[in-house]
C-alpha angles and dihedrals in degrees: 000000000000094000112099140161127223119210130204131175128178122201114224129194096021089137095049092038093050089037106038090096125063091204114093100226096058089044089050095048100051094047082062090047082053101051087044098062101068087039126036094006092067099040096100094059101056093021090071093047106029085143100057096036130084112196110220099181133328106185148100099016093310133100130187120171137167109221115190094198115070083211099050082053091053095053095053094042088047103039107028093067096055091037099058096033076054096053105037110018120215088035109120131189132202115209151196157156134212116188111213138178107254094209091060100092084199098050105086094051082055089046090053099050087052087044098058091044099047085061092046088065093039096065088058092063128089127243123212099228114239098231104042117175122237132221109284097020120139115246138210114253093210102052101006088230119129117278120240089167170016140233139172121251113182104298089340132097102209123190112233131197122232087252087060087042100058090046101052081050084069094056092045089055088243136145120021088325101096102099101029089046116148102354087167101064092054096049089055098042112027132263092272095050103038099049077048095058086036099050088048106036084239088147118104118245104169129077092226100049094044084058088038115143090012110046092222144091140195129215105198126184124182138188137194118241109233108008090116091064101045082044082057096041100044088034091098109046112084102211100039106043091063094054086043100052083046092049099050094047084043087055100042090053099039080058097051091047095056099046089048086060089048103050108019113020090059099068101040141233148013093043113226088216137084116186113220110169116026109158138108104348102311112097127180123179138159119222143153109303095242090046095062113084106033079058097051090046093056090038090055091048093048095050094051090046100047087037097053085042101055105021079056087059095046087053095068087069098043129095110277086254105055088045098084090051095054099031076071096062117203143293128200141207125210136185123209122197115205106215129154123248093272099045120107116275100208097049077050098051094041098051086045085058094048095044080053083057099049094051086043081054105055095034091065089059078101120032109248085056099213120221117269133154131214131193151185133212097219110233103151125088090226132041110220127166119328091231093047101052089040088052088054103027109038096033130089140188082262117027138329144272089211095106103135144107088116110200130218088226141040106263118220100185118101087234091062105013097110090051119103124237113224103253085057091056098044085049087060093042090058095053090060093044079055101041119039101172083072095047093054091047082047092054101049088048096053085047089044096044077061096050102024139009106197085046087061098048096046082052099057072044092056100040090046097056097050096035108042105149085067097045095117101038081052091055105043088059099048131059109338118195103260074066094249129122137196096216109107095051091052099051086053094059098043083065103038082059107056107107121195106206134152093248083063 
């Protein structure tokens, strides 16, 4: 039979739909419902024909699948919409189909190409939501979507929409939900410590007690560099493309893992961190403000290590040309946004992305664009533009205190060369948890580089004359003479990582 159809299907609004709720169960609930749709939701359509099926890729909001049965295709075009929209509202999928003759050995490229483009239509196109509201309902005063429901919050009776319903089934292990619960925890912490968690309800579900013994958060997303072009360069080729898209989801979830171990499994439960997206190479989490970036920084070494190591090995079987872009392995950039339990999620989570993009942005300044984080301690009631509220936040009459992206590694390049790496800026972050006479001569520099700018200066003078042993520590961390400062950055830390235990 040389007739076959390729399927592909792309997930929308998995970002709004995660993040529309500022109360962490429904949150969690809905990061397990996401990373079910490209896996168990869409079992039934390949598990009755795996004959007659060939599995492209199933991962990170996107399916592409060659079915060798018009009907098989049909089912899955007709019934998978309905099934996921059903399952998580507010979720919505573009599809499509290419028939292709299977003996052209040019054919599926081509299909692909149609393929791409016809999804590319299809998210511009409405779609009429399965659960409208009609004139006179009730709604819902979190989310403004019509109530279905109630349910019992302390002392409280709350309305909830059918979306935060069919979160919180998920929690409560309803549903269809009982053997495929919580995925997603596995996945980040390991089978063993995941079925653990799960067996003794030891996993967070509340904002406070996530923050609890430090008052702060952290929403972290995170995103490979140049998986797009190998993407465009591997897409292509049929047998390839599948092991890559493994590999690279293999990889994504082996790093996580480890710098879970590192950080977290070494002190115990309960565990300050709840996974929401883990597929492909974007990865968003929320965990315990101090916690943040020494996790980011083991994450980041762990991906570029599992993914040189086994994108090196897929290389052996690539085209001489594609061998040099996988042998590299990959890097990868993330934003954290710092916000306390009550703030927003969603203004969180999309500041954390844009702060991603930022760091993408100045660590392609050289070609192999080499892993860095930056980050925001959240201060204001509304999140605009990143470029707008560093422009009015992080400059001064007389330099800056954007001084981020911070890399994993030394960088050598005159493009990058000035910037930190993070084990230098925890370091400094340390001195002022251990000295607080120099936090506090820190604190009134960066208030008096706002207000006035030979104060400033007389004050690094005057710290430098009675503390001399500390004057170039003092100096590193003021006005550099790119006139940036890391300052600002420094301070923050100090106070995400104050931790008040019972042991201090």
């Amino acid at each position: 039979m040389s007739k076959k159809y390729l399927y592909g299907a792309s997930v929308q609004g998995i970002q709004s739909f995660i993040m529309k709720t500022n109360e962490l169960k429904p949150i969690i609930g809905a990061s397990e419902l996401v990373d079910q749709i490209c896996t168990c939701m869409f079992d039934e359509f390949t598990d009755d024909c795996q004959n007659d099926v060939e599995i492209i890729v199933r991962a990170a909001g996107n399916i592409k699948v060659i079915f060798y049965k018009k009907d098989d295709c049909d089912k899955a075009f007709l019934e998978f919409p309905r099934k996921v929209m059903s399952a998580a509202p507010s979720i919505t999928i573009s599809q499509a189909v290419v028939c292709f003759d299977d003996n052209d050995d040019n054919a599926y490229a081509y299909a692909i190409d149609i393929l791409e483009k016809r999804l590319r239509e299809e998210r511009n196109q409405p779609l009429r939501p399965l659960f409208p509201g009609v004139i006179g309902m009730e709604r819902t005063p979190k989310t403004g979507e019509p109530a279905v429901n109630m349910v019992k919050i302390g002392d409280q009776t709350d309305l909830i929409d059918f979306s935060t319903y069919k979160k919180l089934s998920v929690l409560k292990k309803e549903g269809n939900y009982k053997d495929d619960y919580r995925n997603l925890i596995n996945k980040a912490f390991g089978d063993e410590v995941g079925k653990r968690l799960i067996n003794n309800d030891g996993l967070i579900i509340d904002n406070n007690v996530l923050a609890d013994g430090n008052g702060w958060l952290a929403v972290v997303h995170a995103d490979g560099n140049g998986f797009g072009k190998i993407v465009q360069e591997l897409g292509h080729d049929r047998e390839l493309f599948p092991k890559l898209s493994q590999t690279i989801d293999s990889c994504t979830q082996n790093a996580f893992q480890n710098a879970f171990e590192e950080v977290f499994a070494k002190e115990g439960e309960p565990y300050h961190i709840r996974p929401l997206v883990l597929s492909g190479d974007d990865v968003t989490f929320i965990c315990r403000g101090d916690k943040a970036i020494p996790f980011v920084k083991s994450f980041l070494y762990y991906f570029e290590k599992e993914t040189k190591s086994h994108l090196s090995e897929l290389a052996q079987h690539a085209q001489d040309k594609h061998r040099t872009l996988l042998s590299s392995g990959l890097t990868a950039c993330a934003g954290i946004a710092f916000m306390k339990p009550s703030y927003p999620f969603h203004y969180a989570y999309n500041l954390a992305e844009n702060l991603c993009m930022a760091a993408k942005k100045d660590s392609k300044k050289i070609t192999s664009a080499p892993s860095c984080l930056m980050f925001y301690k959240i201060q204001d009631s509304i999140i605009s533009d990143w470029n707008d509220m560093a422009a009015r936040e992080l400059k001064c009459s007389n330099g800056s205190f954007l001084f981020g992206p911070y890399y994993l590694n030394e960088q050598s390049d005159i493009n990058l060369k000035s910037r930190w790496t993070i084990k230098k800026l925890l370091q400094k972050a340390d001195v002022l948890h251990k000295n607080n006479f120099i936090k506090t001569s820190l604190r009134k520099w960066v208030s008096a580089m706002y207000s006035n700018s030979s104060k400033a200066e007389q004050m690094i003078a005057r710290f430098c004359l009675v503390h001399p042993e500390y004057k170039k520590e003092f100096n590193e961390m003021t006005l550099k003479e790119t006139g940036l400062s890391p300052a600002y950055d420094i301070l923050t830390l100090s106070v995400i990582s104050k931790v008040k235990s019972e042991k201090q």
